[in-house]
C-alpha positions in Angstrom: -9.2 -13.3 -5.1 -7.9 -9.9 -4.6 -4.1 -9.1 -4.6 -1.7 -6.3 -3.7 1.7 -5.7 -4.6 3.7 -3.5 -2.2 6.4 -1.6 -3.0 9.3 0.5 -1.1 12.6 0.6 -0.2 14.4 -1.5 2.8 13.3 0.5 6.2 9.9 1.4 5.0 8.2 -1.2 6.6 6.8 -2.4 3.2 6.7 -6.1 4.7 5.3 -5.0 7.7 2.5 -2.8 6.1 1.4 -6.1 4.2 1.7 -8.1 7.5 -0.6 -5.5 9.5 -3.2 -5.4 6.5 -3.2 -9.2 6.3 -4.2 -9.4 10.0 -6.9 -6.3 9.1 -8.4 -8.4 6.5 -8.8 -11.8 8.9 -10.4 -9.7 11.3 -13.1 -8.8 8.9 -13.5 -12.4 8.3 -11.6 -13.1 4.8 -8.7 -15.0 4.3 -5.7 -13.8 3.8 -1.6 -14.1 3.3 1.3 -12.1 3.1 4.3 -13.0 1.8 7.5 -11.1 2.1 9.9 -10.9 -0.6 13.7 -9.9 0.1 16.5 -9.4 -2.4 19.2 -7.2 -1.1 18.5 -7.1 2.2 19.7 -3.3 3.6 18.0 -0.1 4.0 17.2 1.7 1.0 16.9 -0.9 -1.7 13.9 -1.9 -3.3 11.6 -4.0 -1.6 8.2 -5.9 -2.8 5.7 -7.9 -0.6 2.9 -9.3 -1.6 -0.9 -9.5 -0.1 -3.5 -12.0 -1.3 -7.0 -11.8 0.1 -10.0 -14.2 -0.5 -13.5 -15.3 0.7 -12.0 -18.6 0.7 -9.3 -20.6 1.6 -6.2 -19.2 0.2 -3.6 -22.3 -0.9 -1.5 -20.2 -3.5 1.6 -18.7 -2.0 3.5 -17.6 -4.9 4.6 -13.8 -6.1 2.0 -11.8 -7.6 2.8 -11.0 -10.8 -0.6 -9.7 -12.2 -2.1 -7.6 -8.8 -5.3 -5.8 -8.8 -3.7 -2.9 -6.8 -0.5 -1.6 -6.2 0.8 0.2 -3.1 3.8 2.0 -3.1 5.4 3.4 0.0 8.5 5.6 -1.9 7.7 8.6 -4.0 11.0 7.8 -6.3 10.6 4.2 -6.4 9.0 4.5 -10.1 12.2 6.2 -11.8 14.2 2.8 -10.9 11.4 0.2 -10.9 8.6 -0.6 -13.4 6.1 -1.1 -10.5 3.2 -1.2 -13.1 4.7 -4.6 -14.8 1.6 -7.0 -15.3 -1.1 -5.1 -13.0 -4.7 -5.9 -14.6 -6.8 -3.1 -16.3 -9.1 -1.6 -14.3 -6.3 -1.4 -11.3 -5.5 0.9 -8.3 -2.6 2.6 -7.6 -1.9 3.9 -3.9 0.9 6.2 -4.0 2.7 8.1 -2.0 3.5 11.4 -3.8 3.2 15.0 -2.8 2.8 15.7 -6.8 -1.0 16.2 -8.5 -2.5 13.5 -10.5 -1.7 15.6 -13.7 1.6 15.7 -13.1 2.2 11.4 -13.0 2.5 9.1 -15.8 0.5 6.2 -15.4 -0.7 3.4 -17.6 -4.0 2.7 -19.4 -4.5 -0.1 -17.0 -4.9 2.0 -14.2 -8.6 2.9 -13.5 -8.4 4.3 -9.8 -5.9 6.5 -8.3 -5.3 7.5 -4.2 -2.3 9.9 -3.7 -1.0 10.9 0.1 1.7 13.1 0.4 2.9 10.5 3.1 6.3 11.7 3.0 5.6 15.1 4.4 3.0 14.1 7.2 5.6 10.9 8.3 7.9 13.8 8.7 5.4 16.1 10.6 4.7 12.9 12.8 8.1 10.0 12.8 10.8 12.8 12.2 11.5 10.3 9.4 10.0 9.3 6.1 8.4 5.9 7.3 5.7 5.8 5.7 4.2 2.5 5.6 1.1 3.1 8.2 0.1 6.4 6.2 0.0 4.3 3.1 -2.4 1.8 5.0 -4.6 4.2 5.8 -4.7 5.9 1.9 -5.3 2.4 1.0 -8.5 1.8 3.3 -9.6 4.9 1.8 -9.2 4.2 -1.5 -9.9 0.7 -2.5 -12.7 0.5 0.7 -11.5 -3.4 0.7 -10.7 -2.8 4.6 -12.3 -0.7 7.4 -10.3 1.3 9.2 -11.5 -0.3 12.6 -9.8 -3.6 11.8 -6.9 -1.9 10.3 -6.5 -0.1 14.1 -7.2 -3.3 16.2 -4.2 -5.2 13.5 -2.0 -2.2 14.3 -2.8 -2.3 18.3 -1.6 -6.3 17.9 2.1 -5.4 15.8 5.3 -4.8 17.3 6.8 -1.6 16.0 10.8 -1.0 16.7 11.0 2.5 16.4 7.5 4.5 16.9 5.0 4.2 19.6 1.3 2.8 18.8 -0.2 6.5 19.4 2.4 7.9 16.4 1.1 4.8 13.9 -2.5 5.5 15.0 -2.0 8.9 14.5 -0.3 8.4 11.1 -3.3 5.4 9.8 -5.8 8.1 10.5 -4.2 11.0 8.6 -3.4 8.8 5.5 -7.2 7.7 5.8 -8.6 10.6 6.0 -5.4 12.8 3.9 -5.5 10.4 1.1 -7.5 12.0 -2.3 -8.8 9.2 -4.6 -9.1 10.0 -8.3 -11.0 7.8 -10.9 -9.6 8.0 -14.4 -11.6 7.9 -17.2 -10.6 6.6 -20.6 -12.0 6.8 -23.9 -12.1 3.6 -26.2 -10.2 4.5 -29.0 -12.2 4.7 -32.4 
């Protein structure tokens, strides 16, 4: 089983990103589930969602509390929220960030690293930081878990309040192709 934790703020469309790459994943022919979690419910706070994906039947519905990658949709969400908490070693991290890998702090658990400055192209492209598609592509891109293809036919099938299907097209294939994946190495300690 492979599972995701999303994290963002209220109006990212952190829920619906997990949603859309649910419906990616079942086109390919896997199972999968996403589960929405809401605490304060308002734009702005911090949100988590939650993606489990299988080759079989999926009957666990619970939080994931030990995911093998981690998606997060807000640049500033990690000075107010451990988002790290429990991932396994060997993880990926899909951030969106306009600063250079030398410049984050991550754990030792973290093995693979895609960084999108998804803030800057959502502006270029929404006129607002929503950056939820862009981070589905970078996540295509780095993990190569999902295609591309069924992450555009899941996208075609949503309903999006406030952008058009072209701008969310637009913005999956920029974070795809925008997204620069880094694999850390680390040395065992003598």
């Amino acid at each position: 089983m492979y599972e995701v934790r999303f994290h963002g703020r209220g109006g990212q469309g952190s829920v619906m990103a997990s949603g859309i790459l649910a419906a990616a994943m079942v086109e390919e022919g896997k199972y999968a589930v996403s589960i929405p979690s809401f605490g304060f419910e308002r734009r702005g706070a911090p949100v988590v969602s939650f993606l489990r994906m299988s080759e079989r039947e999926i009957r666990q519905l619970t939080n994931i509390y030990q995911p093998d990658c981690i998606v997060c949709v807000d640049p500033t969400l990690t000075k107010s929220v451990d988002i790290f908490a429990g991932m396994k070693p060997g993880g990926t991290l899909v951030q969106a960030t306009h600063r250079p890998l030398a410049e984050l702090t991550l754990p030792d658990c973290v093995a693979t690293v895609g960084l999108l400055d998804a803030v800057r192209i959502a502006l270029e492209i929404f006129k607002r930081p929503i950056t939820n598609t862009l981070m589905l592509g970078a996540f295509a891109r780095t993990t190569g878990v999902v295609s591309l293809d069924s992450l555009k036919r899941a996208l075609e099938d949503s309903d999006f309040r406030d952008a058009g299907l072209a701008q969310n097209m637009t913005a999956l294939e920029r974070g795809y192709a925008e997204a620069v994946v880094h694999q850390i190495e680390r040395r065992a300690a003598a």
